[in-house]
Residue frames as a rotation matrix with the C-alpha (Angstrom) as fourth column:
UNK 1
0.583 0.812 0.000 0.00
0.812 -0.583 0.000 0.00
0.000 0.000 -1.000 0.00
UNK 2
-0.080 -0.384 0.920 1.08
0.381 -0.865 -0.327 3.55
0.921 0.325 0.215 -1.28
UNK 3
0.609 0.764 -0.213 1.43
0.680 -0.365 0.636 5.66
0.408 -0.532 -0.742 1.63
UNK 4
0.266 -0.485 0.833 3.66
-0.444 -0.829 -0.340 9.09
0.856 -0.279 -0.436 3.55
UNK 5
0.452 -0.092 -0.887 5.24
0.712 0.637 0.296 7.91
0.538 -0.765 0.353 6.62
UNK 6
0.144 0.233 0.962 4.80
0.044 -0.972 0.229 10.59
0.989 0.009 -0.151 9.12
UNK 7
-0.524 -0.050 -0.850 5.66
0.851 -0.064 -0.521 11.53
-0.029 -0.997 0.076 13.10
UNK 8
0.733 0.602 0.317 4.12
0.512 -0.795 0.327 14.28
0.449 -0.077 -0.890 14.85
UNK 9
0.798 -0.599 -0.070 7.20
-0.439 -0.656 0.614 15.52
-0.413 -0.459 -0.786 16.48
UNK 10
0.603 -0.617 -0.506 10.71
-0.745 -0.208 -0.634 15.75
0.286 0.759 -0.584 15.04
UNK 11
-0.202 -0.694 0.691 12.31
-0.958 0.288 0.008 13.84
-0.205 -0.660 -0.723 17.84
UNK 12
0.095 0.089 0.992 10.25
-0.318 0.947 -0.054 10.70
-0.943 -0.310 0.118 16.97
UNK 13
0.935 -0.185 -0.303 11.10
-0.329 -0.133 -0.935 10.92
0.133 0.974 -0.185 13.48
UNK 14
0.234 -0.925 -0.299 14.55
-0.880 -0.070 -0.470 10.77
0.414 0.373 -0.831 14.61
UNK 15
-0.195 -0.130 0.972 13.67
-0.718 0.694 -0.052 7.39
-0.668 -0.708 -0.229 16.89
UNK 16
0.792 0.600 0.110 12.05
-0.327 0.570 -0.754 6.02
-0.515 0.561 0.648 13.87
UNK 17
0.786 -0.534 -0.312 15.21
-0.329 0.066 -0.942 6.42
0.523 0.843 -0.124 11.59
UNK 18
-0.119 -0.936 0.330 17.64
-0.990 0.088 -0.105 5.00
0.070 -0.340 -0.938 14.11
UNK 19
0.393 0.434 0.810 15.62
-0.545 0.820 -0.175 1.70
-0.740 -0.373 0.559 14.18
UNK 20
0.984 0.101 0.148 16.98
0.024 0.744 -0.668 1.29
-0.178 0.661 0.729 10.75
UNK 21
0.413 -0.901 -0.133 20.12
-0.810 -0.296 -0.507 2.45
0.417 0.317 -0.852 10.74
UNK 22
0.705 -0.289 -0.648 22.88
0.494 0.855 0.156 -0.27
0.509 -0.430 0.746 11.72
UNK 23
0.974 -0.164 -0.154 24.80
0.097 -0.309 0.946 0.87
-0.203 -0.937 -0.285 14.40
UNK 24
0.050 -0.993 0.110 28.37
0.672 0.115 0.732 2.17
-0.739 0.038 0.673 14.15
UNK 25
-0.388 -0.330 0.861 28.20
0.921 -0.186 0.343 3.59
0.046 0.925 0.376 10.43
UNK 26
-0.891 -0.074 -0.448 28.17
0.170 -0.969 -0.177 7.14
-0.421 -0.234 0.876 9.72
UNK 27
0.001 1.000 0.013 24.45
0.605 0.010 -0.796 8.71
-0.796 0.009 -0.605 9.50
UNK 28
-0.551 -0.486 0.679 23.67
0.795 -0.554 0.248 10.47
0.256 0.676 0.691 6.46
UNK 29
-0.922 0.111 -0.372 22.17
0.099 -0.860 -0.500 13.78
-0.375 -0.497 0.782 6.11
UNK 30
-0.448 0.802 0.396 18.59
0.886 0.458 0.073 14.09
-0.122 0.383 -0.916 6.01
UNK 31
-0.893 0.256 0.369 15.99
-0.268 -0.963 0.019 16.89
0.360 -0.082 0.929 5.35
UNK 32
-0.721 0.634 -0.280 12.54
0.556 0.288 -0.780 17.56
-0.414 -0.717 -0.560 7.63
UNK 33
-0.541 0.584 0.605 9.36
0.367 -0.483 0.795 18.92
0.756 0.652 0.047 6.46
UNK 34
-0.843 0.538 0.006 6.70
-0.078 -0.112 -0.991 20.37
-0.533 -0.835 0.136 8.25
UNK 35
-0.664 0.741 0.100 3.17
0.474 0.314 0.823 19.25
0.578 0.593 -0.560 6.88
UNK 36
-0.618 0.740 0.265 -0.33
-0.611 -0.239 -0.755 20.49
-0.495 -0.628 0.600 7.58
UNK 37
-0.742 0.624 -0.247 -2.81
0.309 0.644 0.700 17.89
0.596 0.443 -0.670 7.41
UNK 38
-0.264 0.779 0.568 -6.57
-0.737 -0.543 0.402 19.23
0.622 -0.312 0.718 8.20
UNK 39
-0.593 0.078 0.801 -7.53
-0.706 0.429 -0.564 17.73
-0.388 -0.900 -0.199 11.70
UNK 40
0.272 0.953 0.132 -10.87
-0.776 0.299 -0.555 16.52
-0.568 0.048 0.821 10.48
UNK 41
0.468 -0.028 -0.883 -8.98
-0.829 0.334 -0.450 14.04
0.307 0.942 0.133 8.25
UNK 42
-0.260 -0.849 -0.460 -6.92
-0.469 0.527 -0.709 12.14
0.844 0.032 -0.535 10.48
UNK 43
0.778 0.595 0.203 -8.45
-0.472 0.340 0.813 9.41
0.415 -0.729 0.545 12.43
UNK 44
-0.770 -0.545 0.331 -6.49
-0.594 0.425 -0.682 8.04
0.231 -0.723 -0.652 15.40
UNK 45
0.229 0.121 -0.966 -6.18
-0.116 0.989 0.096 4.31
0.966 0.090 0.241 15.61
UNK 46
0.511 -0.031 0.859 -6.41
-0.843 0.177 0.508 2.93
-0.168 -0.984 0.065 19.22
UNK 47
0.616 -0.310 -0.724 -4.07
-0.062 0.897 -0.437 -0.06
0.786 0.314 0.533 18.86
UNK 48
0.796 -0.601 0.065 -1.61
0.367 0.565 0.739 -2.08
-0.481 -0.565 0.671 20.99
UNK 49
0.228 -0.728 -0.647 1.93
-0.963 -0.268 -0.037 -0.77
-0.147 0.631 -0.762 19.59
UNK 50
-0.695 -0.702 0.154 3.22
-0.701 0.710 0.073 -4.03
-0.161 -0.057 -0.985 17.88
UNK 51
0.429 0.865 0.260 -0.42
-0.496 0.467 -0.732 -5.55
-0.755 0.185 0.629 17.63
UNK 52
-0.813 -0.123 0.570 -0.45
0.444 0.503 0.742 -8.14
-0.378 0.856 -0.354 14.47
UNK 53
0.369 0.828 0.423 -3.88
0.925 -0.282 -0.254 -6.74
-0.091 0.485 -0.870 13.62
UNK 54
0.133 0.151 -0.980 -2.29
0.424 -0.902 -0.081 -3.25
-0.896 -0.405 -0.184 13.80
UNK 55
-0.816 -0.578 -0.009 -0.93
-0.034 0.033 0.999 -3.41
-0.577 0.815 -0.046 10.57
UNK 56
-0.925 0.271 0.268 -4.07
0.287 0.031 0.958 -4.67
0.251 0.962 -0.106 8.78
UNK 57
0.401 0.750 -0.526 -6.66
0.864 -0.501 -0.056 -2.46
-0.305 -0.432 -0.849 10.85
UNK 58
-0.211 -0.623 -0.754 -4.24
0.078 -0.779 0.622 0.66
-0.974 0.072 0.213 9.96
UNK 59
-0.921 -0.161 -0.353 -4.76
-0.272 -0.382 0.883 0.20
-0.277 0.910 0.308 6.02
UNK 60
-0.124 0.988 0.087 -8.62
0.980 0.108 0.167 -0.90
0.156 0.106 -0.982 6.24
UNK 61
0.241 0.345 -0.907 -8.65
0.730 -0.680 -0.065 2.56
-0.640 -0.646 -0.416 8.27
UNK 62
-0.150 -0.699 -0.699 -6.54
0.176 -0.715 0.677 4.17
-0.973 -0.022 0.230 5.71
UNK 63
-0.778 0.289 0.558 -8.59
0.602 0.087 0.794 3.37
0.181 0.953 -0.241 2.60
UNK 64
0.400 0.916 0.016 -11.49
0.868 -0.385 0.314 5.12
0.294 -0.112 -0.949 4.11
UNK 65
0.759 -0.144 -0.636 -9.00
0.119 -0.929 0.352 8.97
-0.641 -0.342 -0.687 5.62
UNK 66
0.801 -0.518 0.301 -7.03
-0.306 -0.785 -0.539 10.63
0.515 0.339 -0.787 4.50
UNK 67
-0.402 -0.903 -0.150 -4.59
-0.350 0.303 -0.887 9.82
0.846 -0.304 -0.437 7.32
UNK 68
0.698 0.156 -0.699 -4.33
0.519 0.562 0.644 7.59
0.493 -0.813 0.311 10.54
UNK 69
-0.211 -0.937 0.278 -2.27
-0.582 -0.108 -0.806 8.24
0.786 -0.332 -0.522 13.63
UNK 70
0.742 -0.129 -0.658 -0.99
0.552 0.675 0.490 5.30
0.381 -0.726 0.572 15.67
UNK 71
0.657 -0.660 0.364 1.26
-0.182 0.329 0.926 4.50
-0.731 -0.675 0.096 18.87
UNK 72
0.024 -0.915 -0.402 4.94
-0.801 0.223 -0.556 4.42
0.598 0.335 -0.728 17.62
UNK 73
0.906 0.092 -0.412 6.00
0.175 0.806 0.565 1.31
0.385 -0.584 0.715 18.58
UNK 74
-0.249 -0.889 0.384 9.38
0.384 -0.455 -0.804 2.93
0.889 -0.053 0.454 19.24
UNK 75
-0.953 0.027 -0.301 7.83
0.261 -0.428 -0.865 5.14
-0.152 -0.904 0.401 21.67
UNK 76
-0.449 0.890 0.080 4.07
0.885 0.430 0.180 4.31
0.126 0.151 -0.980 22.61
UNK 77
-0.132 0.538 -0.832 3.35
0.758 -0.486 -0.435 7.81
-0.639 -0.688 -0.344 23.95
UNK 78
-0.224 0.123 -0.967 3.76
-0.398 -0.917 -0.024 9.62
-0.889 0.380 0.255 20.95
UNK 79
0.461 0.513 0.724 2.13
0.315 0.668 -0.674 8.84
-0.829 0.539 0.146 17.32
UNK 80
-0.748 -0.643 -0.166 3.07
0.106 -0.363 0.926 8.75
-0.656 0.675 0.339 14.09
UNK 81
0.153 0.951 0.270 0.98
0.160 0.245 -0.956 9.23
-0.975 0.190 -0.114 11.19
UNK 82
-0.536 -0.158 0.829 0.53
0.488 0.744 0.457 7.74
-0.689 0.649 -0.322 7.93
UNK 83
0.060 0.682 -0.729 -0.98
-0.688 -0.501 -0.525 9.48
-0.723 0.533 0.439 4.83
UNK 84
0.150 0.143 0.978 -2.62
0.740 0.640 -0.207 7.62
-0.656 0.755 -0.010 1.90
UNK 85
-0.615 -0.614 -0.496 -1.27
-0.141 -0.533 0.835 9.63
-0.776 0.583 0.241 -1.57
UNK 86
-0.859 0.380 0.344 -4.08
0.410 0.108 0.906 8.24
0.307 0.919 -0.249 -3.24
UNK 87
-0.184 0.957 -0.223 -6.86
0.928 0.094 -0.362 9.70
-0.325 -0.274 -0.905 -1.38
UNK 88
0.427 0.768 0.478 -9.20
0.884 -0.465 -0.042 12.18
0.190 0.440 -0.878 -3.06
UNK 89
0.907 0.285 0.310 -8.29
0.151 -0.907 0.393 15.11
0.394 -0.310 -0.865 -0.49
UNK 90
0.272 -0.877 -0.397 -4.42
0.961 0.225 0.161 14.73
-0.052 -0.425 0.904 -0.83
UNK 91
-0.188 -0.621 0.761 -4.10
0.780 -0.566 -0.269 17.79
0.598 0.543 0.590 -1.96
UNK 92
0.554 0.635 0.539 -4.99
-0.164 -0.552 0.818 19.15
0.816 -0.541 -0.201 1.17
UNK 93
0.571 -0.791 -0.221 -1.89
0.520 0.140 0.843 18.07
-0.635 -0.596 0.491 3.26
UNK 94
0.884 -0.238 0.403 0.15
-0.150 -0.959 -0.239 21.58
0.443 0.151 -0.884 2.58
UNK 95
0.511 -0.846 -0.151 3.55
0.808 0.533 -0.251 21.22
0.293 0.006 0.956 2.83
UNK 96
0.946 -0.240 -0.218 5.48
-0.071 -0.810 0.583 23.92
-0.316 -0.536 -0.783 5.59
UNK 97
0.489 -0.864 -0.123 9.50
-0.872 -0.489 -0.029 24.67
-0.035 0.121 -0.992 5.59
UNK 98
0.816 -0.485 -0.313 11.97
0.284 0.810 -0.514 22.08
0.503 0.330 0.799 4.17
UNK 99
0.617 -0.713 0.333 15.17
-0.786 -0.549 0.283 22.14
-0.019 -0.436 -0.900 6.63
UNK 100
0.004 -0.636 -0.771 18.09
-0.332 0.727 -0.601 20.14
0.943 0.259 -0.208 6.71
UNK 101
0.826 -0.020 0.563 18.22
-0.435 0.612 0.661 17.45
-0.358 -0.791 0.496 10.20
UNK 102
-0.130 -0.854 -0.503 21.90
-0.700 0.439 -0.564 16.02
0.702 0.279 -0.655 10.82
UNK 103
0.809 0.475 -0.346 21.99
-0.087 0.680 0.728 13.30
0.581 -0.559 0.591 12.98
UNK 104
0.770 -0.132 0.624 24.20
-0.626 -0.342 0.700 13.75
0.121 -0.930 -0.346 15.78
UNK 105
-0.229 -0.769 -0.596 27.48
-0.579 0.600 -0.552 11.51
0.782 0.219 -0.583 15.66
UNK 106
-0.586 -0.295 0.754 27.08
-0.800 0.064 -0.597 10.40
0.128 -0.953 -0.274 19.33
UNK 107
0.404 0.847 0.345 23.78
-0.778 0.516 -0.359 8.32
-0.482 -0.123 0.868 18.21
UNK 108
0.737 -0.192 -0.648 26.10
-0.235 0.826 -0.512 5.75
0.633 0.530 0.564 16.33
């Protein structure tokens, strides 16, 4: 499924991308957006972080909004959220300031 993989705060953005990174090797350089996505569009998924059903309750949910926001499974207290690129009313997620985000040496 087509879709925007989103955080709501910059820091978990930066928990997400260490999950993949392999430890040790130098990080490259990345760049951050800020999005606006209209409230009314973005249903929040009550899940277990890590559920098995979360996955295929997330893209039932996500054929029918615009966007979802779950539980990071990284960190449960804060959410991330997903946009679908094919839905009708993408063109309504408004794209804010493009900055560059280094990643800190100390985190490898």
């Amino acid at each position: 499924m087509r879709a925007v993989y989103c955080s709501e705060t910059s820091s978990l953005a930066l928990l997400e991308i260490l999950t993949g990174l392999p430890f040790g090797v130098g990080h490259p350089a990345y760049l951050i957006v800020d999005l606006t996505v209209p409230d009314g569009s973005i249903a929040h998924l009550e899940v277990e972080p890590g559920d098995p059903d979360s996955q295929r309750l997330g893209a039932a949910a996500l054929n029918r909004h615009l966007a979802v926001a779950v539980p990071s499974v990284v960190n449960p207290l804060e959410r991330n959220v997903v946009i679908n690129p094919l839905h009708r009313d993408f063109d309504r997620v408004k794209p804010g300031r493009l900055r560059p985000f280094r990643l800190d040496s100390r985190l490898g």
